[in-house]
MMTF fields as JSON, N, C-alpha, C and O atoms, coordinates in Angstrom:
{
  "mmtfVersion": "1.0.0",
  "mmtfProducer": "UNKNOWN",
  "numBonds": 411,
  "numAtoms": 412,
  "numGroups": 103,
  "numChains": 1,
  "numModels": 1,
  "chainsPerModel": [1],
  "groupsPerChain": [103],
  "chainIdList": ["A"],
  "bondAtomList": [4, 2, 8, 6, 12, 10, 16, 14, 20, 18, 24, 22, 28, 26, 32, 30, 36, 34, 40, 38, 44, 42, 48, 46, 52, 50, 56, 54, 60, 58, 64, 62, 68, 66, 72, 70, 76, 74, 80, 78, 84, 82, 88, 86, 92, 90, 96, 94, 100, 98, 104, 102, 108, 106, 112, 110, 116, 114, 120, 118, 124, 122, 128, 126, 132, 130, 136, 134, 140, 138, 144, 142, 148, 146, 152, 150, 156, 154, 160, 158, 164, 162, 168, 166, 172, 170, 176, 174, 180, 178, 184, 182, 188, 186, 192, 190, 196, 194, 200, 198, 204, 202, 208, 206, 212, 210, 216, 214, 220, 218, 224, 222, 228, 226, 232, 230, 236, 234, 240, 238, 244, 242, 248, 246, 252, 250, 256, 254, 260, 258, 264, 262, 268, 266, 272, 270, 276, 274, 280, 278, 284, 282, 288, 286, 292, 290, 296, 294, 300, 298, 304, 302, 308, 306, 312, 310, 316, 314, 320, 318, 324, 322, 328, 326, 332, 330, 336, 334, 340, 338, 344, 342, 348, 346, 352, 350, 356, 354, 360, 358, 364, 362, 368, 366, 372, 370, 376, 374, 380, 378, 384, 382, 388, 386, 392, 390, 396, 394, 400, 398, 404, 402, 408, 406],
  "bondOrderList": [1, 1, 1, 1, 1, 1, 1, 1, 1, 1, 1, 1, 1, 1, 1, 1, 1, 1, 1, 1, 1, 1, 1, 1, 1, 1, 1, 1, 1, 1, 1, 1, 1, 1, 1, 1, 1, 1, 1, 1, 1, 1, 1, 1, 1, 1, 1, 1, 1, 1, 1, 1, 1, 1, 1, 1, 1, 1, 1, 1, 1, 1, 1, 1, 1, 1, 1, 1, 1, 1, 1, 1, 1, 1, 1, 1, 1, 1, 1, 1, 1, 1, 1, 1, 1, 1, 1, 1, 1, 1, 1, 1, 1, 1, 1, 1, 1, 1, 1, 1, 1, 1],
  "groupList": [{"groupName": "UNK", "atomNameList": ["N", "CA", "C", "O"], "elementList": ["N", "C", "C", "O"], "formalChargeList": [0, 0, 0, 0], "bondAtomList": [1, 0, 2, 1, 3, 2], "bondOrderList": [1, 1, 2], "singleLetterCode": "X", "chemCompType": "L-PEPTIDE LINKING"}],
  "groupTypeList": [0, 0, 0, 0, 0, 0, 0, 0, 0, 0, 0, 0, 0, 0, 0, 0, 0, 0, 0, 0, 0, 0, 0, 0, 0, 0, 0, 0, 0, 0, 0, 0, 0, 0, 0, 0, 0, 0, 0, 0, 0, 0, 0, 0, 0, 0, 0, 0, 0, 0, 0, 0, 0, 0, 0, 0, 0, 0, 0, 0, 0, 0, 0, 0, 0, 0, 0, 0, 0, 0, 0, 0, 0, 0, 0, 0, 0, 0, 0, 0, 0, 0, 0, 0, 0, 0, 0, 0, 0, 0, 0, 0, 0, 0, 0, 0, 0, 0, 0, 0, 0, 0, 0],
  "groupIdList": [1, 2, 3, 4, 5, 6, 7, 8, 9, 10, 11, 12, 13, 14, 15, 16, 17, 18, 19, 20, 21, 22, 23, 24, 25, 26, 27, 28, 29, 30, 31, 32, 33, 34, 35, 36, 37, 38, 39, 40, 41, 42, 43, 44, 45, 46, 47, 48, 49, 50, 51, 52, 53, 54, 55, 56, 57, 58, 59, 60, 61, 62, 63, 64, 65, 66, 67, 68, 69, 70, 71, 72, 73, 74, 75, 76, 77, 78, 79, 80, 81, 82, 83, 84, 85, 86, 87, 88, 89, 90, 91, 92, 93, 94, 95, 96, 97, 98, 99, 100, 101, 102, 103],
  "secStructList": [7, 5, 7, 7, 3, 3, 3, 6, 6, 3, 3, 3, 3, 7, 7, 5, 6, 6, 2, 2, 2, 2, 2, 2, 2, 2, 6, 7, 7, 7, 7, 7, 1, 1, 3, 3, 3, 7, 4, 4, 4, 2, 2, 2, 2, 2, 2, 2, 2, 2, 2, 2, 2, 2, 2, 2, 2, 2, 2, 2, 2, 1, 1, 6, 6, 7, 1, 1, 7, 2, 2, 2, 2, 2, 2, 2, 7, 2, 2, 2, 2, 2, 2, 2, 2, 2, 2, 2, 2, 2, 2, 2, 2, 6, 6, 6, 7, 7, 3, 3, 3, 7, 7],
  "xCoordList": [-29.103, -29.177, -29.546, -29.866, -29.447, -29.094, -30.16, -29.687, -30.922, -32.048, -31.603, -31.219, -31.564, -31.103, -32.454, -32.551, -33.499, -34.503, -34.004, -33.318, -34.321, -34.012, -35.164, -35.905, -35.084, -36.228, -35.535, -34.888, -35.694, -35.051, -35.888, -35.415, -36.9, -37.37, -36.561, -36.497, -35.982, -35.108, -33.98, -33.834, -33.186, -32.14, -32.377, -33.554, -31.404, -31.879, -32.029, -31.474, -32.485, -33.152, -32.576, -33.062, -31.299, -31.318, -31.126, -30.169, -31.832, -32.266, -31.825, -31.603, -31.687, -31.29, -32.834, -33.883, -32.712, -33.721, -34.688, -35.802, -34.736, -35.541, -36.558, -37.777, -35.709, -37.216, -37.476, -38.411, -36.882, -37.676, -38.68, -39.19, -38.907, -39.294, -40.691, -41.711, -40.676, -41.541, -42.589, -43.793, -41.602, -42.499, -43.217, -44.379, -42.581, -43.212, -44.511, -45.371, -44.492, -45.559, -46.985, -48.201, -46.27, -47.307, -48.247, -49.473, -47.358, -47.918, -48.213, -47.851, -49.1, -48.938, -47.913, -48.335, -47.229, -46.514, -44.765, -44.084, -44.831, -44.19, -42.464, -42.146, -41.9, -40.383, -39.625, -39.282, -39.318, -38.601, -37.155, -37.031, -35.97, -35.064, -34.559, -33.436, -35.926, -35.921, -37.185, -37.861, -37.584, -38.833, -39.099, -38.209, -40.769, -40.737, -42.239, -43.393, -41.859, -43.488, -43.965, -43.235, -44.753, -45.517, -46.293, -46.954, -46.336, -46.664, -48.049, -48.513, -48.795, -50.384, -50.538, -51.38, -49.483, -49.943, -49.412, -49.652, -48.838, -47.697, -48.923, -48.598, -50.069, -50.997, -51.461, -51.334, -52.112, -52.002, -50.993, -51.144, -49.925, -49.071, -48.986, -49.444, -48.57, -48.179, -48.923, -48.387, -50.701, -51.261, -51.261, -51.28, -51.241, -51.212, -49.694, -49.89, -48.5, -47.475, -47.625, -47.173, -48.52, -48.776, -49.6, -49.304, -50.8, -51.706, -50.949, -51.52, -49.88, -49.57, -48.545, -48.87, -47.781, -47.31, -47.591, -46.92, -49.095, -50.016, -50.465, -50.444, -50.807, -51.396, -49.971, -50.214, -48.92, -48.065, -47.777, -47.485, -47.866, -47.992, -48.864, -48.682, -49.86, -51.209, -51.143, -51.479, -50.342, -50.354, -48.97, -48.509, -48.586, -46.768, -47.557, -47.015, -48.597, -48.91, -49.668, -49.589, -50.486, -51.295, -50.986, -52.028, -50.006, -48.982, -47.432, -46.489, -47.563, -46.128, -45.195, -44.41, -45.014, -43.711, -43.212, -41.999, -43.633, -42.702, -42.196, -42.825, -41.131, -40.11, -38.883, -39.092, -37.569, -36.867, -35.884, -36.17, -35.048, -33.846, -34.624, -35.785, -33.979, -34.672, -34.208, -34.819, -32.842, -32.215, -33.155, -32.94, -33.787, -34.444, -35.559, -35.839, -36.432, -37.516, -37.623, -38.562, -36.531, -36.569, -36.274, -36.749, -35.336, -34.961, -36.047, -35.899, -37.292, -38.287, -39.322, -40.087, -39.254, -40.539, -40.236, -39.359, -41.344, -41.875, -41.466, -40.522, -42.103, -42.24, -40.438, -39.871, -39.823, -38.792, -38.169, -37.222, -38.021, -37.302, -37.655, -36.952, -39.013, -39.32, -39.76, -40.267, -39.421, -39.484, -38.895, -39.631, -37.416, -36.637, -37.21, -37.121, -37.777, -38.765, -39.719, -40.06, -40.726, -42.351, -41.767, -42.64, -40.468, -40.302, -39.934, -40.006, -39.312, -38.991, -39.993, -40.025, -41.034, -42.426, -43.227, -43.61, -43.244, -44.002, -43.695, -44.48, -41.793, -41.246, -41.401, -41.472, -41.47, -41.555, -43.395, -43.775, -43.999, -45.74, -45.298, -45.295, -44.901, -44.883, -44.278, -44.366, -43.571, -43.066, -43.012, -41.973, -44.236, -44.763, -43.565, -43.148, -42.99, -41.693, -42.053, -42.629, -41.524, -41.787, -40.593, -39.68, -40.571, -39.52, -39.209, -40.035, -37.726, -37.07, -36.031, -35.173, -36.392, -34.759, -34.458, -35.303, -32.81, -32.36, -31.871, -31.683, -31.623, -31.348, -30.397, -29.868],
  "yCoordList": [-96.092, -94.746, -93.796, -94.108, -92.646, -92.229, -90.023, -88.962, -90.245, -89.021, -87.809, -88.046, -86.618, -85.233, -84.025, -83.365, -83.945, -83.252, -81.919, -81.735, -81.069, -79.173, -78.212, -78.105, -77.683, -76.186, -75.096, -75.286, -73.855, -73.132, -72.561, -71.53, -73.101, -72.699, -73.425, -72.678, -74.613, -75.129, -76.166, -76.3, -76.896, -77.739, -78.519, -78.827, -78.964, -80.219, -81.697, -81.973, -82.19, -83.774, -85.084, -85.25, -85.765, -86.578, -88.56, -88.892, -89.489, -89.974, -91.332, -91.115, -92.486, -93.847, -94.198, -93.811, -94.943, -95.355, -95.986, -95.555, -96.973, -97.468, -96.836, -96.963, -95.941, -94.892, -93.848, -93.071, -93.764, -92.759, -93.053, -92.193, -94.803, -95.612, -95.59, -95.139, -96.124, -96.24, -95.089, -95.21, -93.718, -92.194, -92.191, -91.786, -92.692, -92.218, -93.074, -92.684, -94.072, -95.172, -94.696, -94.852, -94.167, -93.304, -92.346, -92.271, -91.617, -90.521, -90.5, -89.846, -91.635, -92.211, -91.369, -91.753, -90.789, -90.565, -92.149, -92.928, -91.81, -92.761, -91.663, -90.482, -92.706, -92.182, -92.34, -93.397, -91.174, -90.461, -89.757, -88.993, -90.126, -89.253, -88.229, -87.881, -87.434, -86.088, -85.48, -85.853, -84.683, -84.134, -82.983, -82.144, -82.788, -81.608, -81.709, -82.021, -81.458, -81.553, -79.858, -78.988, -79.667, -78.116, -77.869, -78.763, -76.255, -75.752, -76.451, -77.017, -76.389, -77.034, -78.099, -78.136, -79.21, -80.203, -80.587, -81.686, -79.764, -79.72, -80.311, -81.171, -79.742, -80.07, -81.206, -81.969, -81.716, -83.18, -84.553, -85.684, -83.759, -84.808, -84.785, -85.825, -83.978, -83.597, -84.596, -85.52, -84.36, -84.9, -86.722, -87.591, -87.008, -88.037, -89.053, -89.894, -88.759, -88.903, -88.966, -89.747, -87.684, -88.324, -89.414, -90.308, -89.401, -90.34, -91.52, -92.438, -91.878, -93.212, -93.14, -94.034, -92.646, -92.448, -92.618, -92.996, -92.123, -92.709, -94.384, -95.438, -94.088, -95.756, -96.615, -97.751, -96.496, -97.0, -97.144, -98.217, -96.454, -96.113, -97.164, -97.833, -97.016, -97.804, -98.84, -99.525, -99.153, -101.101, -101.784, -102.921, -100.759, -101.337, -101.631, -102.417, -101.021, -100.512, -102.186, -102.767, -102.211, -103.307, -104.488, -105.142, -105.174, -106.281, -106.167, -106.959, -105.133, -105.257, -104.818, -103.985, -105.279, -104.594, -106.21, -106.194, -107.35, -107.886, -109.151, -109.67, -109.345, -109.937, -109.095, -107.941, -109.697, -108.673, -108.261, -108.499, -107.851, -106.463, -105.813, -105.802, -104.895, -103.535, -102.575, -101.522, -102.905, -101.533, -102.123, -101.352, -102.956, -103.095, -102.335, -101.327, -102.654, -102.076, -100.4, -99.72, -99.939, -98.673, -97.9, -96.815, -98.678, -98.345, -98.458, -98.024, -99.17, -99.538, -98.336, -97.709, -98.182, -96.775, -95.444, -94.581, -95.684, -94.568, -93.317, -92.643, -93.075, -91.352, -91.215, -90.522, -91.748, -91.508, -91.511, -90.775, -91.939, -92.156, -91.422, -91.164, -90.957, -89.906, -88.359, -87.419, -88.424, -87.108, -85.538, -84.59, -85.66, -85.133, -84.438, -83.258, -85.495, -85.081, -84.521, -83.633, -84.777, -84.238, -82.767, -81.917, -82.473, -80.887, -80.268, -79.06, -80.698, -80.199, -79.397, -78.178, -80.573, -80.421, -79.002, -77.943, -79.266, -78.534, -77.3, -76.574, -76.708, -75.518, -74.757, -73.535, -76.187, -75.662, -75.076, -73.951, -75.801, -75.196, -73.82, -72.895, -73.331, -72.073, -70.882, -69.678, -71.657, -70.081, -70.627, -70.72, -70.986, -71.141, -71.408, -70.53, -72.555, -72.947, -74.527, -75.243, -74.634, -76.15, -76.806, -76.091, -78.123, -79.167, -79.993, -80.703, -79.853, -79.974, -81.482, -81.651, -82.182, -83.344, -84.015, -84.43, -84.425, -84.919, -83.553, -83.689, -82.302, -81.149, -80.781, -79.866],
  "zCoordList": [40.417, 39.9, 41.039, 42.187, 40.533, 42.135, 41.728, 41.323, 41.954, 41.733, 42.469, 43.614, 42.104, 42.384, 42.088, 41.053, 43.374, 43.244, 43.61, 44.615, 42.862, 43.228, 42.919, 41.943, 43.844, 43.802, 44.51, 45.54, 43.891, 44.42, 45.951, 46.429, 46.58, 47.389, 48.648, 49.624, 48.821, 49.468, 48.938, 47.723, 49.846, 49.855, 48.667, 48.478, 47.705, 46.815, 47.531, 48.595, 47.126, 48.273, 46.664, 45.545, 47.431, 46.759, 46.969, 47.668, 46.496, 46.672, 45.842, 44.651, 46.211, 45.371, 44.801, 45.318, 43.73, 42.549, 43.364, 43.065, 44.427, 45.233, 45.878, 45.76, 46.771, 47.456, 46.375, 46.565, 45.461, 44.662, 43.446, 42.728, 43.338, 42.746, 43.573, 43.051, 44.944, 45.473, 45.957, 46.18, 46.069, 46.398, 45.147, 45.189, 43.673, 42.684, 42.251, 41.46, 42.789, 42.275, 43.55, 43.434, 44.552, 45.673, 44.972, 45.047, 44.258, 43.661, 41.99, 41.012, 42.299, 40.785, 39.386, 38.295, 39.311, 38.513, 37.888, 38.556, 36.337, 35.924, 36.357, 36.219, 36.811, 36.694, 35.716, 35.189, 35.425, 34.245, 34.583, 35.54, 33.612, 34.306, 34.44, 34.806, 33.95, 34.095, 33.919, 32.96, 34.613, 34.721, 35.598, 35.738, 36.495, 36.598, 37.624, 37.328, 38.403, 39.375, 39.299, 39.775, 38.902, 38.874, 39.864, 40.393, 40.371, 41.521, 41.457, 42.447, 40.088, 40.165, 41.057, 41.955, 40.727, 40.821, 42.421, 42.921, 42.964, 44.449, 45.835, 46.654, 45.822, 46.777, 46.596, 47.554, 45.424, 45.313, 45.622, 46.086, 45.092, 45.28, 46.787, 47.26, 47.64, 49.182, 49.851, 50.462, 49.705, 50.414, 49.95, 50.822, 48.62, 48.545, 49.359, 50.237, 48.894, 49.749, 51.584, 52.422, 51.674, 53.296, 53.504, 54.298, 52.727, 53.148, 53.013, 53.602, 52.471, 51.782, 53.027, 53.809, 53.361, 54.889, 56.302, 57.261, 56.1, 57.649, 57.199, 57.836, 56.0, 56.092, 56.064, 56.471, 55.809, 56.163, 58.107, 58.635, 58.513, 60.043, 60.843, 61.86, 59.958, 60.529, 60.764, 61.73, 59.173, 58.759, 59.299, 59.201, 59.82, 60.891, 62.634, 63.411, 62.945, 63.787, 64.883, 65.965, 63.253, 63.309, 62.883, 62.844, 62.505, 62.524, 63.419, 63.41, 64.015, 65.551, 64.691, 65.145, 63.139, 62.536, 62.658, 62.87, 62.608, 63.061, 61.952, 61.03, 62.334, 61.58, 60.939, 60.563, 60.815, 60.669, 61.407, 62.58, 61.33, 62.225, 62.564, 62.156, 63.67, 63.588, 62.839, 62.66, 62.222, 61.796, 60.1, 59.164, 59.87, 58.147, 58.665, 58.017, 59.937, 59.857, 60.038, 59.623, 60.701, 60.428, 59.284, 58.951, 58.667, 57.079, 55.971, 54.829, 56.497, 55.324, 55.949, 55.217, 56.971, 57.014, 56.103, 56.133, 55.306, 54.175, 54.747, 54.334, 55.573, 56.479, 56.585, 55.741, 57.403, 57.493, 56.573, 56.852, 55.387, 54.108, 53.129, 52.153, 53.377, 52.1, 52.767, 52.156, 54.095, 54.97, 53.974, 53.7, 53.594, 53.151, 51.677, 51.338, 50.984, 49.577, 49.884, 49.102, 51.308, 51.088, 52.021, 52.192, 52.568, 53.08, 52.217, 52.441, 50.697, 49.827, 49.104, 48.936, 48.595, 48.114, 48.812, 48.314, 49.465, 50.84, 51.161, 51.77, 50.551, 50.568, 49.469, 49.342, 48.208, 46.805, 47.044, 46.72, 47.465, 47.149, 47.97, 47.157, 49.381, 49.715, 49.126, 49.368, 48.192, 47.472, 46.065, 45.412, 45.645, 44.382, 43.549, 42.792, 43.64, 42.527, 42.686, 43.505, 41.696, 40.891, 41.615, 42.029, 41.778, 41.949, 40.807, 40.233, 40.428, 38.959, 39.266, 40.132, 38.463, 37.993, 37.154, 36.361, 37.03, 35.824, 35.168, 33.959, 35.637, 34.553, 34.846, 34.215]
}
């Protein structure tokens, strides 16, 4: 399944069920196929998504990354894969608009 995030503050960011499975279990929210992140709740989520991003960083950092391709291990870093959603997030909190999907 294949996720279509939009805010009118920037680009729509869209995304396969996997990483958007995994951003959502970050940010403890249940995935739904349609819903609605509110300006309220935009700073929470942001920062939580990063933190879950550095500690991802950390814990690659401190086991070498190793085992694997390199082209899996670059494909499995969080930051890079959910980059595209947390600038979305991040455009939607600056001009106070919600991030919308499924509509």
């Amino acid at each position: 399944m294949i996720y279509q995030f939009r805010s009118k503050a920037g680009p729509d960011v869209i995304m396969l069920a996997d990483l958007t499975k995994r951003i959502f279990d970050v940010l403890g929210r249940p995935l739904e196929p349609r819903g609605i992140l509110t300006i309220e709740q935009l700073p929470a989520l942001i920062t939580a998504l990063e933190t879950a991003i550095l500690k991802d960083l950390e814990e690659r950092s401190k086991t070498g990354d190793e085992g694997g391709s390199e082209a899996l291990k670059l494909a499995d870093r969080l930051g890079q894969r959910a980059y595209p959603f947390l600038e979305l997030m991040k455009q939607a909190k600056g001009k106070d608009e919600p991030v919308l999907w499924g509509v």
